[in-house]
DRENDO-1510 file (C-alpha; in Angstrom, 1 decimal, always signed):
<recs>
REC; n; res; u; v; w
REC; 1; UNK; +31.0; -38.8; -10.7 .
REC; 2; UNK; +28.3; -41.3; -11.5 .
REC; 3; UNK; +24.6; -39.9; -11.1 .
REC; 4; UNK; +22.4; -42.2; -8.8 .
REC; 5; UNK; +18.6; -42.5; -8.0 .
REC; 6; UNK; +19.9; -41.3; -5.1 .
REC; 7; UNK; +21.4; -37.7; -6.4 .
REC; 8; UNK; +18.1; -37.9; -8.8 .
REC; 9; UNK; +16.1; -38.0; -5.7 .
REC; 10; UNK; +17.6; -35.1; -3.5 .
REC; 11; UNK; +17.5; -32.6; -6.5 .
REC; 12; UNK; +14.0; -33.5; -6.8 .
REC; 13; UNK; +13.2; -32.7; -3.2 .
REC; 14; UNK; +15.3; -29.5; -4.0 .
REC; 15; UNK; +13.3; -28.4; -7.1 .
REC; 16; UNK; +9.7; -29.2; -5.5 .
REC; 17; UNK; +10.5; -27.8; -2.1 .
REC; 18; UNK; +11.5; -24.3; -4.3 .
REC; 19; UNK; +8.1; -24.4; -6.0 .
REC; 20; UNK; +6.1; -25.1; -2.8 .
REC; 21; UNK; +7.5; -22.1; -1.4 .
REC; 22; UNK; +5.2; -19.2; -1.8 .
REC; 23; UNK; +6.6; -15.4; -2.3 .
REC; 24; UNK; +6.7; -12.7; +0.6 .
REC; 25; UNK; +4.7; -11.0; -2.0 .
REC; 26; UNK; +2.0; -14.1; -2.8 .
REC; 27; UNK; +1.3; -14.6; +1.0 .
REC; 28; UNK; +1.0; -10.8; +1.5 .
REC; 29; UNK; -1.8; -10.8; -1.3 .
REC; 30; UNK; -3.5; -13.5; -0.2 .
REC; 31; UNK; -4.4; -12.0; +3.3 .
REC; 32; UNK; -4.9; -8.5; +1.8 .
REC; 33; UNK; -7.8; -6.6; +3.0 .
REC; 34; UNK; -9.3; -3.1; +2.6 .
REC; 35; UNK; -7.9; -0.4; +4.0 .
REC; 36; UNK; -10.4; +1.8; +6.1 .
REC; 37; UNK; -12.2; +4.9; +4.9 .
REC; 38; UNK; -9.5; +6.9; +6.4 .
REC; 39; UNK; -6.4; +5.0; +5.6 .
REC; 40; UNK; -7.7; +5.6; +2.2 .
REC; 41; UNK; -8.4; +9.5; +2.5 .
REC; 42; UNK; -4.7; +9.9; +3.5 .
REC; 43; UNK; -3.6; +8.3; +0.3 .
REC; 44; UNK; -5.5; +10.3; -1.4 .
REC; 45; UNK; -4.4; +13.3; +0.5 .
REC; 46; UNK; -1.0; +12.4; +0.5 .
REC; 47; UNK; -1.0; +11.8; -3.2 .
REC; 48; UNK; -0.2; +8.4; -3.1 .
REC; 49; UNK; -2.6; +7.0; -6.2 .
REC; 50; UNK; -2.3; +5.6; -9.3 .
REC; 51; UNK; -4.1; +7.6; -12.1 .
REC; 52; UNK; -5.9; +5.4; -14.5 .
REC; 53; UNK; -7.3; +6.8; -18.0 .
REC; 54; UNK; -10.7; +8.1; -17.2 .
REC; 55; UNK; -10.7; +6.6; -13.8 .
REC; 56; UNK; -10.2; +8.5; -10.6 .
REC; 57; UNK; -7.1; +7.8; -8.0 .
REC; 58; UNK; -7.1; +4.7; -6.7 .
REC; 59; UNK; -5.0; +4.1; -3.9 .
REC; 60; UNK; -1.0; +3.0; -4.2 .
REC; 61; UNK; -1.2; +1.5; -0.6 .
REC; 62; UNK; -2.9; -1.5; +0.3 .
REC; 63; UNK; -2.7; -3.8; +3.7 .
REC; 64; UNK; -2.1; -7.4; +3.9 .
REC; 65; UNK; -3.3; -8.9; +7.5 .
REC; 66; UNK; -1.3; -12.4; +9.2 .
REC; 67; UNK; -2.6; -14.8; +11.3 .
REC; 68; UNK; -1.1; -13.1; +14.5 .
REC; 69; UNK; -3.4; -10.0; +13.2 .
REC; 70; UNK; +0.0; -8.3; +12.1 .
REC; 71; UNK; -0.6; -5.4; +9.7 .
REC; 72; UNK; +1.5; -5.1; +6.8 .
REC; 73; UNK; +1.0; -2.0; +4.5 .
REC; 74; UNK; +2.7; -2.8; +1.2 .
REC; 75; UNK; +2.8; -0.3; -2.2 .
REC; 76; UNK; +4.1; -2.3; -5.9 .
REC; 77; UNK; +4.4; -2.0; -8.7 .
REC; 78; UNK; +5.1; -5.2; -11.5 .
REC; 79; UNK; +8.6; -4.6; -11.2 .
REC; 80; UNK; +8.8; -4.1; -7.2 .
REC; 81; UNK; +7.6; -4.1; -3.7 .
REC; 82; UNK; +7.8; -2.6; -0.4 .
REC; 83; UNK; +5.9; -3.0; +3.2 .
REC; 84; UNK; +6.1; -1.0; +5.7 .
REC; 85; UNK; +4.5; -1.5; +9.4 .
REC; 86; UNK; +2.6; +1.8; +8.9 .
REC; 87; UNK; +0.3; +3.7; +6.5 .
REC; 88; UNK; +2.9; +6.6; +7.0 .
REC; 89; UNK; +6.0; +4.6; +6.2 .
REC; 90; UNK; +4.1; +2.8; +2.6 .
REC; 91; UNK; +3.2; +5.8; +1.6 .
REC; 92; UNK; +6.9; +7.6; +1.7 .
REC; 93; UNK; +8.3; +4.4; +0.2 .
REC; 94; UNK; +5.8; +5.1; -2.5 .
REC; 95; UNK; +7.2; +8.6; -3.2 .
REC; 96; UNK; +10.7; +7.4; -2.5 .
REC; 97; UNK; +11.0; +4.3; -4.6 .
REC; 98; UNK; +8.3; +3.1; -6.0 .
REC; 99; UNK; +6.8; +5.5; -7.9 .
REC; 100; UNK; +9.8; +5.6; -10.5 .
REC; 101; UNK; +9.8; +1.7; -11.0 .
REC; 102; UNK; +6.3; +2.4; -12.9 .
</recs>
């Protein structure tokens, strides 16, 4: 099989069509906002922080907010992700699974 500017072109498209493509993950951060005062005393009731040296919890739940006004709670990790439609469901996912991928 002989390569063409054709076949050049269409892998192109390919590759810059996969790198214009944002992540799940990427949009979800980049409409995150704060979770209210008491979404955030639940985590911390709940146990579902992250203990920093010398620092106090901090939260393992955040929100992420679409343009429909769809909230999307989400707990990661660098290794993984998970979302769940409510504070509840993050914050077992957070016990169940993410916790040990730290």
């Amino acid at each position: 099989m002989t390569i063409t500017n054709k076949h050049i072109k269409k892998a192109t498209l390919v590759i810059f069509e996969k790198i214009a493509k944002k992540s799940h993950f990427k949009i979800l951060r980049e409409n995150k906002i704060p979770l209210d005062p008491e979404e955030r005393a639940e985590c911390l009731k709940r146990k579902a922080v992250w203990r920093f040296n010398g620092s106090g919890p901090t939260s393992a739940v955040w929100k992420s907010k679409d343009s429909s006004g769809k909230i999307t709670y989400i707990t990661n990790t660098h290794r993984a992700y998970n979302t769940a439609p409510t504070l509840k469901g993050a914050i077992g996912r957070f016990h169940d699974f993410i916790k040990g991928t730290a």
